[in-house]
C-alpha positions in Angstrom: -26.3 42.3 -2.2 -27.3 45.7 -2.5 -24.7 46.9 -0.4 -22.1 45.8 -3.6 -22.6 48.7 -5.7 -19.6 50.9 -6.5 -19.1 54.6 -8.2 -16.0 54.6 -9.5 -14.2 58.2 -10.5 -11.3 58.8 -12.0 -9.5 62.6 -13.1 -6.9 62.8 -15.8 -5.7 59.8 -17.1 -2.8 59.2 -19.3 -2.0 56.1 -19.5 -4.5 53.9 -21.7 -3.3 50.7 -21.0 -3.8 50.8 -17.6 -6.9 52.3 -17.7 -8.0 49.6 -20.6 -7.3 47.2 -18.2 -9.1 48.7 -15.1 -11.9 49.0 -17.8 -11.8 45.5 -18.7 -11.7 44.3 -14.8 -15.0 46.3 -13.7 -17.0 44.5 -16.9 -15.7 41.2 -15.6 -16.4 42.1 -11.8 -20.0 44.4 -11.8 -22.7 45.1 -13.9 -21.3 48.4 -15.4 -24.3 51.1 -15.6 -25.6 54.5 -17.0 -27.0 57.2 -15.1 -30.2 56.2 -16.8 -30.3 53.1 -14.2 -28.9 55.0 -11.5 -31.7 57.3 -11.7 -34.4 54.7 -11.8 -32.4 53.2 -8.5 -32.8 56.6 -6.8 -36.0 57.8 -7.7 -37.8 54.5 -9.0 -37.0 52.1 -6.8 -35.0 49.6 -9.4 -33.5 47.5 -7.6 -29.1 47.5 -8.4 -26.9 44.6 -7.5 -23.2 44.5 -7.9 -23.2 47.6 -10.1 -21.0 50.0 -10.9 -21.4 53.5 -12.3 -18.5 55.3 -14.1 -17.6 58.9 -13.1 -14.8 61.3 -14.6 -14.1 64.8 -13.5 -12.8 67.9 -14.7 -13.0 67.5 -18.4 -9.3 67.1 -18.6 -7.8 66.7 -22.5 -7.1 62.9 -21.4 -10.8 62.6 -20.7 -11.6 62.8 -24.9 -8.1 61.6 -26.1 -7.4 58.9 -23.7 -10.8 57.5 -21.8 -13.5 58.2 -24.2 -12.0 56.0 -26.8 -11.7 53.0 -24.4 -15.4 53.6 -23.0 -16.6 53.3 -26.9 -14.2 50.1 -27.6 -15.7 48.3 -24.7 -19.0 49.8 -25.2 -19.3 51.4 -21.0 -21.2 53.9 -20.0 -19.8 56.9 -17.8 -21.2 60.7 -16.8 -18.3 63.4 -17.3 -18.2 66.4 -15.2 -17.4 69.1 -16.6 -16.6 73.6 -16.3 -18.4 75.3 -19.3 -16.4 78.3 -18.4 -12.9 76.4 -18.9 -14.5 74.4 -21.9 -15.5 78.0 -23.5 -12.3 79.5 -23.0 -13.7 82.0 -20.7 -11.0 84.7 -19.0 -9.7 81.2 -18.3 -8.5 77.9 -19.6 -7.5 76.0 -16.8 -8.5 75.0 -13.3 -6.4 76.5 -10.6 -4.4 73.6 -9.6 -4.0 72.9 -13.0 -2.4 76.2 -13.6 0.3 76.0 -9.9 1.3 72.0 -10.8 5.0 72.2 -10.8 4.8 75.6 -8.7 7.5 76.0 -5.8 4.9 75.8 -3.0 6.8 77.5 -0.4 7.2 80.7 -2.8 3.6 80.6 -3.7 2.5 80.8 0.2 5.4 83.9 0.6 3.2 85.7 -1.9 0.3 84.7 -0.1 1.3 85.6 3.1 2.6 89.1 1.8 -0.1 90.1 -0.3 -3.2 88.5 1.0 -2.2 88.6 4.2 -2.6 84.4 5.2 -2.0 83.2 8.2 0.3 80.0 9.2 -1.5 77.0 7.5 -3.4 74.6 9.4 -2.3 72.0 6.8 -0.1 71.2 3.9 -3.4 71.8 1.9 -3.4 75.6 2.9 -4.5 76.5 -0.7 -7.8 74.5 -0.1 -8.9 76.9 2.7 -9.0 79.9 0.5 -11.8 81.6 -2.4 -10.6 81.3 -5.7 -10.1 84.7 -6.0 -7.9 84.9 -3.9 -6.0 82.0 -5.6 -6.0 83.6 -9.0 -4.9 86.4 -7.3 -1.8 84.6 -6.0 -1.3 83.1 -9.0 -1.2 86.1 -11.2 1.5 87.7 -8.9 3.6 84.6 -9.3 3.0 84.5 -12.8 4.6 88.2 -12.4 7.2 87.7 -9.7 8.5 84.8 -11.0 8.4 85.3 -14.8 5.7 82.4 -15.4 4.0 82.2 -18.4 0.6 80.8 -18.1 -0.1 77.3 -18.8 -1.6 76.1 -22.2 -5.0 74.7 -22.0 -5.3 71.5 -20.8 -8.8 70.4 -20.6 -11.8 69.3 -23.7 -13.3 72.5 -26.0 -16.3 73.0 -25.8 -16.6 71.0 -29.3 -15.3 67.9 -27.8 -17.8 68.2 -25.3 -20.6 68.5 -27.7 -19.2 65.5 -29.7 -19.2 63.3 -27.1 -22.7 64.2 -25.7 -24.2 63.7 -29.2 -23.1 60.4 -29.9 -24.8 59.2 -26.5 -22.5 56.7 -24.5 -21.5 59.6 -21.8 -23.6 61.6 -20.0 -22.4 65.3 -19.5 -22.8 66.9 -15.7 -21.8 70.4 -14.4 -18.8 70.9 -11.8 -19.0 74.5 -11.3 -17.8 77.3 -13.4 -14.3 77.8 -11.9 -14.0 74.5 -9.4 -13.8 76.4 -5.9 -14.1 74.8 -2.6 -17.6 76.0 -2.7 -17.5 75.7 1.2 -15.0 79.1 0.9 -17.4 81.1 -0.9 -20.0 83.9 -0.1 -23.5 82.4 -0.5 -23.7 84.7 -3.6 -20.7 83.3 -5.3 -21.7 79.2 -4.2 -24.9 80.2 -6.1 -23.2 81.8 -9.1 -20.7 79.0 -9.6 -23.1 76.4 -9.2 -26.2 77.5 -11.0 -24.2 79.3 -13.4 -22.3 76.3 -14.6 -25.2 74.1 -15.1 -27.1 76.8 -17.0 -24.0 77.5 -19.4 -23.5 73.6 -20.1 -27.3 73.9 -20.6 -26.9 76.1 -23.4 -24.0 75.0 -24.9 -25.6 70.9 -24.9 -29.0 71.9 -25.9 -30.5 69.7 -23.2 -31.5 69.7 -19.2 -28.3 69.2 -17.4 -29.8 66.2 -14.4 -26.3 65.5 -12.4 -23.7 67.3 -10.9 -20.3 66.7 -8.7 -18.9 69.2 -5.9 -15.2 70.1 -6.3 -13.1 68.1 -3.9 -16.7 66.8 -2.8 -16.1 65.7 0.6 -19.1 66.3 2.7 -19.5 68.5 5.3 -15.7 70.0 5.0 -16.1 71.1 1.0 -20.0 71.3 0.6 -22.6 71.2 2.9 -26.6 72.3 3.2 -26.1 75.4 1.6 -24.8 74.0 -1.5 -27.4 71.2 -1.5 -30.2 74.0 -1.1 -28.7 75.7 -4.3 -29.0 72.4 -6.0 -32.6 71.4 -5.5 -33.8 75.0 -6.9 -31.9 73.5 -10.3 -33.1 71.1 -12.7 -30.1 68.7 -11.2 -31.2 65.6 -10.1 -28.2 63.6 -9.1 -25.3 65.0 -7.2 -22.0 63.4 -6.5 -19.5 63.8 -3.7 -16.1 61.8 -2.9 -17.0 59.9 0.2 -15.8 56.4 -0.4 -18.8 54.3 0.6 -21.0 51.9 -1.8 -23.9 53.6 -3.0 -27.7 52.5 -1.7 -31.5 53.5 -1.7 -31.1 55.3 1.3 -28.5 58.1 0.5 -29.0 61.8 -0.1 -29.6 62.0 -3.9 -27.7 65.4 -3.8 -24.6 63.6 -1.7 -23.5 60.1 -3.7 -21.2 58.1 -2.7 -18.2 58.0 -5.0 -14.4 56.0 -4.7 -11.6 57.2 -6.4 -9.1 55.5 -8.7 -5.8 57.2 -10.2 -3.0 55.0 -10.2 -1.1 52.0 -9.0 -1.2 48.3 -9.8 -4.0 46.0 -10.5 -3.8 44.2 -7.6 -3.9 47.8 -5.9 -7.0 48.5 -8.0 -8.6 45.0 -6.9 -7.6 45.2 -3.0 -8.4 48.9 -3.3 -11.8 48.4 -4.6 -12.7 45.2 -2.4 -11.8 46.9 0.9 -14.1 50.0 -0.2 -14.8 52.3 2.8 -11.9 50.4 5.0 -9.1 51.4 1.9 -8.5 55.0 3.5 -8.9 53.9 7.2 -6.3 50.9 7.1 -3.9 53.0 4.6 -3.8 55.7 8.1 -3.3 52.9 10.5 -0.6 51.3 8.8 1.5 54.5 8.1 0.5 55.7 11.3 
């Protein structure tokens, strides 16, 4: 039975109903928890069956105009992950990807290739195997090349954020200052984006800062010991990758377990959620 517990994460969301009635389904199918329990299941040894933990990163606009108000309605917990530098304002306002959605891709990777000298890409991914220096770099000569103005901000103030922390439903987490592949980055630069972040949110909250999820987050390709290292010298307790396995006592507290939902139909969501770790396995085999 303990094997039944689910995180559930979800990213921009824009359509209300559908989330609504993904919402709605999880109350009827799990016992829907805080981090509070999740916490006491980790380092307490409370015993969890058939739960399910609600996770939501980036701090996209949708996340206070669209989700929030659906988590109040129906009274669910959930842990936001969120940039303090993007929420601030800081130099910048969006995440990279945010900011080359709707980009022609094959130009972007000619400016790469002329100016920071890439080589061929391994993968249609390419941009995932660079810094994020580097990306803003491309980005900016783009922006300049191609006559692109930059994107207005598209993710929760700093005020929203504080809003919703106060009133006590959501729990707030860090996901880095600038969301890099932290894998990418000097050893200096891991430590600055992660400690940094959690620090900053730290501040800004006026609380400890207990839980925190790696951009991308799968393990071992986006985030390994190094980053875990950083994380235990923190005051995070909790940390949160993308493997899609059900959580149990015996993971690594700084490497959860988390599924991801988007889109698609609510029988996808059901047949989705009830094949689990199989989902992405079977999806390759038949498209294979």
């Amino acid at each position: 039975k303990n094997g039944m517990n689910k995180i559930i994460n979800f990213h921009a969301v824009n359509n209300s109903e559908w989330f609504e009635n993904v919402i709605v389904y999880l109350k009827q199918k799990y016992d829907v928890v805080g981090i509070k329990q999740l916490y006491d299941h980790y380092y307490n040894g409370k015993t969890l069956r058939n739960a399910c933990l609600i996770t939501v990163d980036d701090g996209h606009l949708s996340s206070a105009e669209v989700i929030y108000p659906i988590l109040k309605k129906h009274n669910v917990p959930a842990v936001f992950f969120v940039s303090p530098k993007i929420a601030c304002r800081d130099g910048i306002t969006n995440f990279w990807f945010q900011e080359i959605s709707g980009y022609d891709m094959d130009r972007l990777w000619q400016i790469g290739r002329e100016f920071l000298n890439l080589k061929t890409p391994v993968h249609t991914e390419w941009i995932k195997e660079m810094n994020i220096d580097d990306i803003w770099k491309m980005i900016a000569y783009y922006q300049k090349f191609y006559h692109v103005s930059p994107k207005a901000p598209q993710n929760m103030t700093a005020e929203q954020i504080r809003q919703i922390d106060r009133e006590g439903l959501v729990t707030i987490g860090a996901h880095t200052l600038t969301h890099p592949i932290l894998a990418n980055e000097t050893g200096l630069r891991a430590e600055e984006e992660i400690c940094s972040s959690i620090t900053r949110l730290e501040a800004m909250l006026g609380h400890p800062v207990l839980t925190f999820a790696y951009p991308n987050g799968i393990p071992g390709v986006n985030f390994g010991v190094r980053e875990k290292c950083i994380l235990k010298g923190t005051s995070v307790k909790l940390a949160f990758s993308t493997q899609p396995c059900n959580f149990r006592t015996s993971d690594d507290v700084f490497a959860i377990p988390r599924y991801g939902l988007s889109t698609g139909s609510m029988n996808f969501v059901r047949l989705k959620l009830f094949l689990g770790k199989y989902y992405s396995p079977l999806r390759k085999l038949i498209r294979g």
